[in-house]
N, C-alpha and C positions, 0 to 999 in steps of 0.2 A: 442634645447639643447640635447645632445646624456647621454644618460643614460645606464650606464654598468648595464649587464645582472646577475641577482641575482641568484646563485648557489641553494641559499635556497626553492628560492620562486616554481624553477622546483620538488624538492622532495616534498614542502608542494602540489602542486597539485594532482602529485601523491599520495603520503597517501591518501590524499581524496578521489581520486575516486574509490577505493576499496570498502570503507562504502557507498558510495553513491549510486555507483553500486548495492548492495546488499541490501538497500534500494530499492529501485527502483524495483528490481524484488520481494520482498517479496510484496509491493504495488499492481503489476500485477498479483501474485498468490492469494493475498488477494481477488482480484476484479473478478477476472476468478471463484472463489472458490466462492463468493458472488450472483457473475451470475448464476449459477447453482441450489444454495439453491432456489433464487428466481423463477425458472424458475420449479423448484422441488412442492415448494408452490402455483405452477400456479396450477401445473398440477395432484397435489396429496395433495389435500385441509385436509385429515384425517391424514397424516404427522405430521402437524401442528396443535397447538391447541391453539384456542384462549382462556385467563383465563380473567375472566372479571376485570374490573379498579375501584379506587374509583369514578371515574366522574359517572359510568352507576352503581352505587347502590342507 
C-alpha cells in the first residue's frame, strides 16, 4: 500500500530535535562536570566533608 508523505510529520521532527539536542548536551556537561567533582573528591579528601547520618548515631 503507497502512503502519501505527511508535510506535518517532517516539521514535528524537526521541532524536536532542537530540545532534544539540548537535552543531550546538558546530560554530557552534567556528566563531564560530575567526572571532575569525583575525581576532585579522589584526590582532595579535605574538599569534602563527610557529616554523619542518622543510621551511625
Amino acid at each position: 500500500m503507497f502512503r502519501t508523505p505527511d508535510p506535518d510529520a517532517d516539521r514535528s521532527k524537526a521541532a524536536a530535535a532542537g530540545p532534544v539536542l539540548f537535552a543531550a548536551v546538558m546530560f554530557i556537561v552534567a556528566g563531564v562536570l560530575d567526572l571532575l567533582r569525583g575525581i576532585m573528591a579522589i584526590a582532595r579528601d579535605e574538599v569534602f566533608v563527610s557529616t554523619p547520618t542518622a543510621s551511625s548515631r
